[in-house]
Backbone bond lengths (Angstrom), bond angles and torsions (degrees), N, CA, C in turn:
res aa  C-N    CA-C-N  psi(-1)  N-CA   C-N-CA  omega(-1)  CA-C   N-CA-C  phi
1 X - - - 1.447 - - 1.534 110.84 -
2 X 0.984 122.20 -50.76 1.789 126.73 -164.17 1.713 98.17 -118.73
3 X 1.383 133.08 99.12 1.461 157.52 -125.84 1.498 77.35 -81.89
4 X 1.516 100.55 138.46 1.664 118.68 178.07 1.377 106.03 -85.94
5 X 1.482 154.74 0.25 1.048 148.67 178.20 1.470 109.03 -135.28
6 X 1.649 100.12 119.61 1.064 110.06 -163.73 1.614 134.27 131.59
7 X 1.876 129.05 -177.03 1.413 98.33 168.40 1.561 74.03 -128.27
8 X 1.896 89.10 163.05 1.905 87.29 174.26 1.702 85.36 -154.88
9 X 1.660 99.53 152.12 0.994 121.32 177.01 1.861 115.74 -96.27
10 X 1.409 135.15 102.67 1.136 149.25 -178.86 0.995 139.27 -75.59
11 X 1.461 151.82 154.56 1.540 132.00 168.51 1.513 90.65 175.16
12 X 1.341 87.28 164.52 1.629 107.88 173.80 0.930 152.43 -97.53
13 X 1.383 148.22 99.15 1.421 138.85 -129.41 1.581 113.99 -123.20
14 X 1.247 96.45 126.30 1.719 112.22 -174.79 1.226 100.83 -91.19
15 X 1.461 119.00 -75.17 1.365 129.71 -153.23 1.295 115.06 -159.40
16 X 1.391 105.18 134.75 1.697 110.82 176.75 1.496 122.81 -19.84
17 X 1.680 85.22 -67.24 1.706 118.82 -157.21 1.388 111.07 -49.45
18 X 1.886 101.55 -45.75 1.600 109.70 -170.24 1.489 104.13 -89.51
19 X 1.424 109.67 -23.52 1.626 93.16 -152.00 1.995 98.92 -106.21
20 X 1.202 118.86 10.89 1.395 118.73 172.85 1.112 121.19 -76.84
21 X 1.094 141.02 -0.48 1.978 126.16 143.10 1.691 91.82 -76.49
22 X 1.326 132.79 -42.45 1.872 115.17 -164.19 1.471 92.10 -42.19
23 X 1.535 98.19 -77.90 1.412 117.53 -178.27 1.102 128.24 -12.66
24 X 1.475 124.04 -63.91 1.529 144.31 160.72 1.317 116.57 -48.51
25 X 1.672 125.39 -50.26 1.542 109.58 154.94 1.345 140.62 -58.97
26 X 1.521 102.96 -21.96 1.555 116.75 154.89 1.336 131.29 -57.27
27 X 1.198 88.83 -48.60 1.580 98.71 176.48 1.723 129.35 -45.63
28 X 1.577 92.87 -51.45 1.580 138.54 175.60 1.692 100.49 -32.72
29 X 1.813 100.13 -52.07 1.350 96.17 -166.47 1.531 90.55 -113.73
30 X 1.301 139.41 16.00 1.565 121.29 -168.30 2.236 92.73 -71.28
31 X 1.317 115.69 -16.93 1.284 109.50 173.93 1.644 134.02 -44.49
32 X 0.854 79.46 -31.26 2.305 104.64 170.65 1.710 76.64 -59.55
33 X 1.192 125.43 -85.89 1.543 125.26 -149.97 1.459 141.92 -61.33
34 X 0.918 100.96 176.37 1.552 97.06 -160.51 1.908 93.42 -77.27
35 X 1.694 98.49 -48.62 1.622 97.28 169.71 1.856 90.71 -139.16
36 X 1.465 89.74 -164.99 2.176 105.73 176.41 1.660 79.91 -145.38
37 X 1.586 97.50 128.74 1.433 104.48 -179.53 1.648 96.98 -122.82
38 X 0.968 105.55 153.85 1.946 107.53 177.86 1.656 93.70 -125.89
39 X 1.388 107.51 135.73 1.771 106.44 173.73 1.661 87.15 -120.98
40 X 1.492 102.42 147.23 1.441 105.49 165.18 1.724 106.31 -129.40
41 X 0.762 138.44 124.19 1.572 152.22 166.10 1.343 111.86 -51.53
42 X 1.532 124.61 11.08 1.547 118.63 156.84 1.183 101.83 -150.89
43 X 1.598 117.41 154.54 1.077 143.66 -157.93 1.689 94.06 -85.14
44 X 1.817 106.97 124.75 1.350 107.43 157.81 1.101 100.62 -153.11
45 X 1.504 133.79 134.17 1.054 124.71 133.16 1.329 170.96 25.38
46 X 1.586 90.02 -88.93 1.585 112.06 151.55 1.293 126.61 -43.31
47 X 1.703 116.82 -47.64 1.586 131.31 -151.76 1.750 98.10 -47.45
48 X 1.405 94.35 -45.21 1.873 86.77 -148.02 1.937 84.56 -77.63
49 X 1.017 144.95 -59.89 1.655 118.13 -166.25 1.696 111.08 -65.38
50 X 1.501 109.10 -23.82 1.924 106.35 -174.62 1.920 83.82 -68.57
51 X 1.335 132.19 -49.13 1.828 117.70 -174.55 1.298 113.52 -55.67
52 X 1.546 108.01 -52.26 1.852 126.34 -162.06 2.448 84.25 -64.36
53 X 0.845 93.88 -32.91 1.896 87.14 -175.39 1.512 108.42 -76.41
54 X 1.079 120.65 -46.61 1.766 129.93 -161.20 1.931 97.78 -92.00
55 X 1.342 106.35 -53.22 1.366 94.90 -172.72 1.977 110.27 -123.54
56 X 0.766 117.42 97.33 1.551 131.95 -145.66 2.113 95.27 -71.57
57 X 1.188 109.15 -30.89 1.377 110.12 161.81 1.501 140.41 -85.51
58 X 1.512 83.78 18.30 1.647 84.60 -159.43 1.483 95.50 -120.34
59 X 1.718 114.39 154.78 1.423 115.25 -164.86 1.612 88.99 -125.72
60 X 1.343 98.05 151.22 1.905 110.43 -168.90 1.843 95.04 -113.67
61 X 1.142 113.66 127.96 1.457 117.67 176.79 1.673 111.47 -125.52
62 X 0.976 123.29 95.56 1.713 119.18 168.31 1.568 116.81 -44.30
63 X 1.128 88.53 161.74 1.649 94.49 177.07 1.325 124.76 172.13
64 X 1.827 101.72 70.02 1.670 108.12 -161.79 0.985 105.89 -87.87
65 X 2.031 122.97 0.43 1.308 101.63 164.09 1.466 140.58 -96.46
66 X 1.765 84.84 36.64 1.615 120.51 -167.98 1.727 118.59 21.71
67 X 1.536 94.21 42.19 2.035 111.56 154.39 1.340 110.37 -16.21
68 X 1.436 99.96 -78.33 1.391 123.43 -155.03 1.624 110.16 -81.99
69 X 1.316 125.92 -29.39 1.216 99.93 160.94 1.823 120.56 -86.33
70 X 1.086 102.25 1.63 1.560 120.95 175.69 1.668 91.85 -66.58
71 X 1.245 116.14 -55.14 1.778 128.42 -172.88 1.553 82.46 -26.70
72 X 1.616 87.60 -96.41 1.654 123.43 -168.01 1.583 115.94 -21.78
73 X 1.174 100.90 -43.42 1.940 107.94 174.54 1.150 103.48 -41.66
74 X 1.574 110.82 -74.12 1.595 117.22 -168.37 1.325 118.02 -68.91
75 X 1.195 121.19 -26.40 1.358 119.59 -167.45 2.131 98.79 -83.91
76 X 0.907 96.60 -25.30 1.493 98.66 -166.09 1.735 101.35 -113.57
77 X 0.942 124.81 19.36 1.769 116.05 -149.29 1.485 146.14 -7.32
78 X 1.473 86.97 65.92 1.411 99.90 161.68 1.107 147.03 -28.72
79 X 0.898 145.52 54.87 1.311 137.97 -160.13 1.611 141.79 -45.37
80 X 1.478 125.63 -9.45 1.140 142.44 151.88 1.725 125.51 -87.05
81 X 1.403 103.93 132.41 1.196 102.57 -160.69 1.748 132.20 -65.26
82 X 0.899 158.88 174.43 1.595 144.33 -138.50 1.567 88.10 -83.94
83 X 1.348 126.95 -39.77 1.496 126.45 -149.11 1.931 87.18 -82.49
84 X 1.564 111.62 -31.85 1.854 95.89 176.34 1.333 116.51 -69.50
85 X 1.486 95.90 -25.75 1.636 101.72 -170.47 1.415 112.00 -73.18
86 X 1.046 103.33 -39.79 1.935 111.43 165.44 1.397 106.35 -51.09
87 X 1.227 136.71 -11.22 1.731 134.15 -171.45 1.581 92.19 -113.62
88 X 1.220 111.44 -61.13 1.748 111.80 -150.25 1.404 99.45 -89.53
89 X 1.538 126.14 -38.87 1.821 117.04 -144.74 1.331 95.99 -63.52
90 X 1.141 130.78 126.98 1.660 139.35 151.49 1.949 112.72 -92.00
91 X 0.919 127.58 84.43 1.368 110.23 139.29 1.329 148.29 177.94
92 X 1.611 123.78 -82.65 1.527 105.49 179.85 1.139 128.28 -156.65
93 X 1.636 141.12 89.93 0.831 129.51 -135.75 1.691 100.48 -141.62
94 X 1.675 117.09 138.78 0.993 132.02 -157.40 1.840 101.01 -121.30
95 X 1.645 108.65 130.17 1.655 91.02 -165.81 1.759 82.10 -141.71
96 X 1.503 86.27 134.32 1.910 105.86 157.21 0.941 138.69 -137.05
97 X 1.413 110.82 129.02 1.413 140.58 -165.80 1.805 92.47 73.69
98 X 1.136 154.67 65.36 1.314 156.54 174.85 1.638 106.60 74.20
99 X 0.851 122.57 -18.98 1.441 121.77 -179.74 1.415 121.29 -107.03
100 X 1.860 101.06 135.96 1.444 106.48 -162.28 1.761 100.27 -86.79
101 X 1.252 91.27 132.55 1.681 93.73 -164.83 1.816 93.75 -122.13
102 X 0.849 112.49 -9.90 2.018 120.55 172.22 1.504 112.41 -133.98
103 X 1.643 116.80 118.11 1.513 99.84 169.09 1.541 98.14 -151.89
104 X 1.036 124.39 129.34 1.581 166.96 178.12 1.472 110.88 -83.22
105 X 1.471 129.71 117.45 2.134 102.04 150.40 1.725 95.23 -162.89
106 X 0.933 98.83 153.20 1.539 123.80 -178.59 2.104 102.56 -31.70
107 X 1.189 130.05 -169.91 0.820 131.99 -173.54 1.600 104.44 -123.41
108 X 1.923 113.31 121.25 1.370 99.30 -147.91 1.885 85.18 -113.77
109 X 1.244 114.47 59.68 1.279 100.34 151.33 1.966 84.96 156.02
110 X 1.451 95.41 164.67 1.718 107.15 -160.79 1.714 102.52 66.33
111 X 1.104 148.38 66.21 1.175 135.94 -152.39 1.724 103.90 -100.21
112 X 1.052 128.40 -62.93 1.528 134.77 123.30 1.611 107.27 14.68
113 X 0.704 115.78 -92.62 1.696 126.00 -176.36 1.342 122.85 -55.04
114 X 1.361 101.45 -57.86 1.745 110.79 164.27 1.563 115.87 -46.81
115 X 1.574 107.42 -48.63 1.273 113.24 174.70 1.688 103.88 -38.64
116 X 1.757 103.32 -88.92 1.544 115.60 -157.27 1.690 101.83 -63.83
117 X 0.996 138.64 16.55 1.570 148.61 -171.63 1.996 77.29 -111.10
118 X 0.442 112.72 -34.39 1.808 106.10 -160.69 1.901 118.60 -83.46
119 X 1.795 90.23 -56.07 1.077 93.90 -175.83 1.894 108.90 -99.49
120 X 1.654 132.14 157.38 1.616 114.99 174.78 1.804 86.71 -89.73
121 X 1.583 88.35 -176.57 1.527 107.02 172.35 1.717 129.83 -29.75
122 X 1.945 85.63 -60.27 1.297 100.75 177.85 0.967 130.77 -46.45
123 X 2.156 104.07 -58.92 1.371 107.94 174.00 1.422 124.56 -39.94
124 X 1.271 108.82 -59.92 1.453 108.02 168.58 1.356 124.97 -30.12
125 X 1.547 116.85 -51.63 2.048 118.59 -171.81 1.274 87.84 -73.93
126 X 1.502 136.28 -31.47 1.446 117.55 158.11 1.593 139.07 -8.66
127 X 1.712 78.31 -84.90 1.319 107.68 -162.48 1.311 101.66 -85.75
128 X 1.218 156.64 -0.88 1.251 173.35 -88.16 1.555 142.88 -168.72
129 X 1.617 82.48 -65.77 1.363 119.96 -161.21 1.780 129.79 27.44
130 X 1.067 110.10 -153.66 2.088 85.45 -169.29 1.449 122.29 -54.75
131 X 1.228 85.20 -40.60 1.952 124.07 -164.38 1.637 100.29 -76.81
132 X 1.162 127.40 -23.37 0.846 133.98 174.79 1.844 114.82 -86.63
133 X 1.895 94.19 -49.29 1.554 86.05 -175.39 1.791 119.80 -65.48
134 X 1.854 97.52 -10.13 1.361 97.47 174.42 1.656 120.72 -74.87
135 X 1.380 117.40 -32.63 1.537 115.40 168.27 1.263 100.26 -67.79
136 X 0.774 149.45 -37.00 1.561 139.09 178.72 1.502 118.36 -58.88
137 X 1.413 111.68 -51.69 1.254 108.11 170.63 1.892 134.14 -56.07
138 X 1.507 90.64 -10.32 1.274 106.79 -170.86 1.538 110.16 -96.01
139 X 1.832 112.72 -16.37 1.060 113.03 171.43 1.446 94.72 -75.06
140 X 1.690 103.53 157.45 1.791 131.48 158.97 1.056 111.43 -168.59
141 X 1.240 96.91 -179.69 1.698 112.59 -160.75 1.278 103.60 -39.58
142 X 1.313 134.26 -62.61 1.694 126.35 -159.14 1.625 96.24 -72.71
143 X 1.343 136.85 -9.28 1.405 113.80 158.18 1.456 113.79 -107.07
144 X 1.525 122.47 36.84 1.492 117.57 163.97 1.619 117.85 -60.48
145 X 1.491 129.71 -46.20 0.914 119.62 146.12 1.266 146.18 1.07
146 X 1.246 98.65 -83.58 1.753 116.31 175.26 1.431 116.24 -61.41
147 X 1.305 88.13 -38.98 1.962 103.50 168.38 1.730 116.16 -51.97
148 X 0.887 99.16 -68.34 1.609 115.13 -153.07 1.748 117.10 -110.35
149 X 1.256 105.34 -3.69 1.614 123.49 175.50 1.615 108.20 -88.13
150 X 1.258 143.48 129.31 1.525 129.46 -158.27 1.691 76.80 -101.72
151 X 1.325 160.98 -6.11 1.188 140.82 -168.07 1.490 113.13 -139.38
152 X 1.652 117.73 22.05 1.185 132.89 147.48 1.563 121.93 -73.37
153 X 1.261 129.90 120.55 1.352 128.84 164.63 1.351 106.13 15.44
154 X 1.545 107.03 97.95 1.680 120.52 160.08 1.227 119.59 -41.09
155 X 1.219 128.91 118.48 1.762 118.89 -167.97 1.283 88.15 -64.42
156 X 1.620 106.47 158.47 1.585 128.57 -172.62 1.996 82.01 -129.39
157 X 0.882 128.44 -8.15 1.772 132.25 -172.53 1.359 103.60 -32.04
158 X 1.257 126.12 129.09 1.803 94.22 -177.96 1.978 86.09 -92.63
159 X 1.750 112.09 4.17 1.569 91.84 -169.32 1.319 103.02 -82.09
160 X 1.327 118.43 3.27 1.663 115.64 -174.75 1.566 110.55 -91.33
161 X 1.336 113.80 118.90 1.768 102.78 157.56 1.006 121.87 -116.40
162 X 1.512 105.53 53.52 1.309 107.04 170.28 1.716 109.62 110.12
163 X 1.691 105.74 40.62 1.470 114.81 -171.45 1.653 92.80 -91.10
164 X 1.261 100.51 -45.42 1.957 99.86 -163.63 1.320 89.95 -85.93
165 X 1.479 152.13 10.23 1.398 124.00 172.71 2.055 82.87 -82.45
166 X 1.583 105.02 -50.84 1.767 98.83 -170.84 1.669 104.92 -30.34
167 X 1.072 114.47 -71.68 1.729 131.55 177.63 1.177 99.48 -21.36
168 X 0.917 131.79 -75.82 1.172 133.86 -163.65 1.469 124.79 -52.72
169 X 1.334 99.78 -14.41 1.765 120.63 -157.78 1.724 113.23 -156.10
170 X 1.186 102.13 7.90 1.477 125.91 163.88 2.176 115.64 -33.23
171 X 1.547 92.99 -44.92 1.694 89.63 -172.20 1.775 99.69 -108.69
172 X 1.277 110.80 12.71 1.652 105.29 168.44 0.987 114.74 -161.74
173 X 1.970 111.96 49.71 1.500 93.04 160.37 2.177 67.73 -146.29
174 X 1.034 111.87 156.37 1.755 107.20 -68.00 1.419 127.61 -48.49
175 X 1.165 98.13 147.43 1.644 105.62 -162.25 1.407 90.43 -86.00
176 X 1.525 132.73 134.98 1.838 102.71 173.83 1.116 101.02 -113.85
177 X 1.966 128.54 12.40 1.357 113.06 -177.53 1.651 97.28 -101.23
178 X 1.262 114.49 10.57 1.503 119.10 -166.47 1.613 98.91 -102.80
179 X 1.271 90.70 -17.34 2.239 111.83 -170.94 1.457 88.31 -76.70
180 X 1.249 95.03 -70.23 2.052 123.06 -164.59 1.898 87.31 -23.16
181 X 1.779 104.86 -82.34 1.486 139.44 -165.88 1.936 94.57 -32.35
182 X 1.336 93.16 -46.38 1.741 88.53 -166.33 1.108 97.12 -68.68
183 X 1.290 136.73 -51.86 1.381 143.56 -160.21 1.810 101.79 -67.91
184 X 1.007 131.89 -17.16 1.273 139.67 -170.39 1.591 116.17 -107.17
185 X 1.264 100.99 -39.77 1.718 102.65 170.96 1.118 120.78 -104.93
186 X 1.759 130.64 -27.39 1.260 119.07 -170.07 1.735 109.19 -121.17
187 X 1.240 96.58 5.86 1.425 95.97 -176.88 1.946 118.53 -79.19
């Protein structure tokens, strides 16, 4: 699935809608690589001309018989089973000569916690701002889901511009140990 000769930059792809800033920061740097491959764990169609249009270097690979996040489970121990990981895994993984030698992904459970464990106050009024810290406050536990799941009900919020795509992509976009690595091996 992911070409044994060579280095390539990886990740996982849900959906256009949510995951087009990941994508686009990927893209940014898929230049270090040999290619930027996106695998998605269900069969569509669309994937390979909606990638070949938005990110012109980037190659779309199916994989509903979720192989490749099957890989990653064992190799990394995942703890959710291939069919959750096909819903939840977000992230980023860099492989040479066939072997994944860098891998990165969102935090696939405590999501809540991991979050405010991650970012301080500030960052947050940052990244946020008032209007922001007020949708936030309104998220909780019974909407972690909707929050932090890339294939739960697309927010329709009109207060969001783009708060739950961050969430979603909060610990790798920008990734800076994924920056650091490029700058160190392929530069």
């Amino acid at each position: 699935m992911i070409p044994t000769e060579g280095c390539h930059l990886v990740t996982h792809y849900h959906n256009n809608l949510l995951d087009f800033e990941h994508l686009s920061y990927l893209h940014q740097l898929s230049d270090a690589f040999d290619s930027f491959i996106c695998v998605t764990s269900h069969s569509n169609p669309l994937i390979h001309p909606t990638i070949q249009t938005h990110w012109p270097r980037a190659q779309a690979i199916e994989d509903p018989q979720c192989t490749w996040v099957s890989s990653l489970r064992k190799t990394f121990h995942l703890d959710p089973t291939p069919e959750q990981l096909a819903i939840s895994l977000r992230c980023q993984a860099v492989y040479s000569n066939g072997e994944c030698v860098q891998f990165w992904h969102q935090p696939l459970s405590d999501h809540w916690t991991r979050f405010f464990q991650y970012h301080t106050n500030q960052q947050l009024i940052q990244q946020f701002g008032p209007e922001g810290m007020e949708w936030l406050r309104d998220r909780n536990k019974r909407t972690v889901a909707s929050t932090f799941e890339p294939t739960v009900g697309i927010s329709m919020d009109r207060r969001d511009p783009g708060w739950r795509s961050y969430m979603l992509y909060y610990m790798l976009q920008p990734n800076k140990e994924l920056e650091q690595w490029i700058k160190h091996n392929l530069s």
